[in-house]
N, C-alpha and C positions, 0 to 999 in steps of 0.2 A: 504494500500500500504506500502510495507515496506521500512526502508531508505535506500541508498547505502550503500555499504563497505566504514565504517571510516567515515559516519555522522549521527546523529541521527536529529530530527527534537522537536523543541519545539511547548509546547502541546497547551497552549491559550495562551491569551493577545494582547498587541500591537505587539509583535512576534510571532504570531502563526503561524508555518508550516517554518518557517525560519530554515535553517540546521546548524547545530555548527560540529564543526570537533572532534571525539575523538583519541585521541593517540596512536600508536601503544604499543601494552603491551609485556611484555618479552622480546622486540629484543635486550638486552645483555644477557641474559642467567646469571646462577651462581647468587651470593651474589648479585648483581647489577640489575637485573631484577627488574620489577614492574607489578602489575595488577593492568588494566584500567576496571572496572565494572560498566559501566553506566546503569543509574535506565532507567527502560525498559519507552515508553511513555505510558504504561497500568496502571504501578505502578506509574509515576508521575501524570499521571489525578486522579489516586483513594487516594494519597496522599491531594493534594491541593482539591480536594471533601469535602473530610474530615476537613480539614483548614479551609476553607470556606474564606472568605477576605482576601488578603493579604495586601493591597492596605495598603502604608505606615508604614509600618513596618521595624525594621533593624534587618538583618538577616546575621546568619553567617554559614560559609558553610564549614566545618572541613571537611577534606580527600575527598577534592570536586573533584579531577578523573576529571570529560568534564566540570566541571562547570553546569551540565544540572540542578541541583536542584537549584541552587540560581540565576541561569539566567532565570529556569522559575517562579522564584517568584519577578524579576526585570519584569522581561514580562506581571507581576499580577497585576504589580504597585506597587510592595516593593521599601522604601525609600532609601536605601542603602546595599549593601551585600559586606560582605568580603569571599575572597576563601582562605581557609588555604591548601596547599596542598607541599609535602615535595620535593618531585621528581623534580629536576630542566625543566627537560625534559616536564615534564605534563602541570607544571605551565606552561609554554609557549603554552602550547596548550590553556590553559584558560584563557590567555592574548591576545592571538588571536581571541576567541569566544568572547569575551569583544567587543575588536573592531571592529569585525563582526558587531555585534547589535547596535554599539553604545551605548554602557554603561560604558564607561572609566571615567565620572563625576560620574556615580554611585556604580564605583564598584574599588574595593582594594585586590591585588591578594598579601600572602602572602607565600614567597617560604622558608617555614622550618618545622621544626617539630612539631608537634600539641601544645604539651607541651611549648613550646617556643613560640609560635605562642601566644596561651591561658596565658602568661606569658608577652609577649608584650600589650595585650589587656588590661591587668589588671592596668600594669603601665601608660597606656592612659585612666585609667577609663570611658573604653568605655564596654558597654549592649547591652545587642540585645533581641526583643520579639521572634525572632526565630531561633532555633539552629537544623540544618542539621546532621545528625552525621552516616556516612558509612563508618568505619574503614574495612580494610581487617575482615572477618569472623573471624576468627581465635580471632583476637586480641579485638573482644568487649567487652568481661568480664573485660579484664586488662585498657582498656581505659575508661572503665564506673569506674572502681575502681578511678582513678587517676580523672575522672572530677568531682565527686561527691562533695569532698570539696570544689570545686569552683563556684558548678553549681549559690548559690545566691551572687556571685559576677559578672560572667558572662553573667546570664538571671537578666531580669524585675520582678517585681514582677507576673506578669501576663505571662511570658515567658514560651515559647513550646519546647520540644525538641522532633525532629522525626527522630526515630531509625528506622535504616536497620542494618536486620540480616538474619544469618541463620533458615529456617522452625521451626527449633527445638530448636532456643534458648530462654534463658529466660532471664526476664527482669531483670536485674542487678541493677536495680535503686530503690532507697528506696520510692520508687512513685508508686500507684495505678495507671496502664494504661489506659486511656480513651479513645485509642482506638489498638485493636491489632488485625492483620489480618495477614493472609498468601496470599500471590500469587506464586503460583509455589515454586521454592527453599526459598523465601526471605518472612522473614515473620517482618511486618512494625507495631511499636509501637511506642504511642504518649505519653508523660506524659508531667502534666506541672507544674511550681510552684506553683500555685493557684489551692489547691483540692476542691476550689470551682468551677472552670472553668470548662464551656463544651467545646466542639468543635461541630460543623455542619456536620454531614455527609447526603450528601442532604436535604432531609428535617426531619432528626430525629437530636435530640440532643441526646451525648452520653457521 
């Protein structure tokens, strides 16, 4: 069944089937516009498949759009997620979804630019075992440039970070992919600090 216009439905957990609002996209037009691309519920089951556990984890959710990625890994039972997203406009839609679910003691919506945001973080010396990251298309090359030298300040040792891109792009990170798939336009790639690490995708390790 598909969601209405303007909500999508989270996929498991103690949330599952719960509807979250997403934002309307471009209605200023020109320099000021923005695009809301939220991760399809096909691509967030085959995401968190992959993940396998999330249960306690702190997880941060850069260019989070609906919030759907990091509200369905609070819905997993992740310990805490932060939403970086820059658009004044959006972030209120993901301060909303927040207090839809009831997540306002788990969750910290931050309304600026990635950089700034990943800058703020640092000065709190605060980590996360898991990192979200769906920049507009266009711009993943140049934000994978820019988070590289931060990635072992900002992840755990053991820490994930799961890329959304275009079909055709590549992986920009000095990391062996452990796991990398296409669905339709968007093609989702996992690397994580520990190249000893697996991840679960059902029941193969990969």
């Amino acid at each position: 069944m598909s969601s209405p216009p303007g909500k999508i439905r989270i996929v498991a957990g103690e949330k599952r089937g719960h509807r979250i609002r997403v934002p309307s996209s471009n209605v200023s037009g020109g320099a000021s516009a923005f695009e809301v691309r939220p991760t399809s519920e096909r691509i967030r089951e085959a995401i968190f498949s992959a993940l396998g556990p999330v249960a306690d984890l702190r997880v941060l959710d850069l260019f989070a759009g609906t919030g759907a990625m990091g509200l369905e890994a609070l819905s997993r039972g992740a310990k805490h997620c932060v939403f970086v997203e820059s658009q004044p406009q959006v972030a209120s839609v993901i301060q909303k979804n927040v207090a839809t679910l009831g997540y306002e003691s788990l969750s910290q919506v931050l309304t600026m630019d990635y950089l700034a945001a990943i800058s703020h973080l640092q000065r709190k010396n605060l980590s996360f075992e898991l990192l979200f990251l769906d920049p507009p298309y266009r711009m993943l090359s140049v934000v994978a440039a820019k988070l590289i030298p931060k990635m072992s300040h900002l992840l755990t040792e053991n820490g994930a970070i799961v890329i959304e891109g275009h079909k055709e792009a590549q992986n920009f990170f000095p990391k062996r992919p452990i796991f990398d798939r296409v669905y339709g336009d968007t093609r989702v790639t996992m690397i994580t600090m520990n190249d000893e690490r697996t991840i679960c995708y059902g029941r193969q390790n990969l």
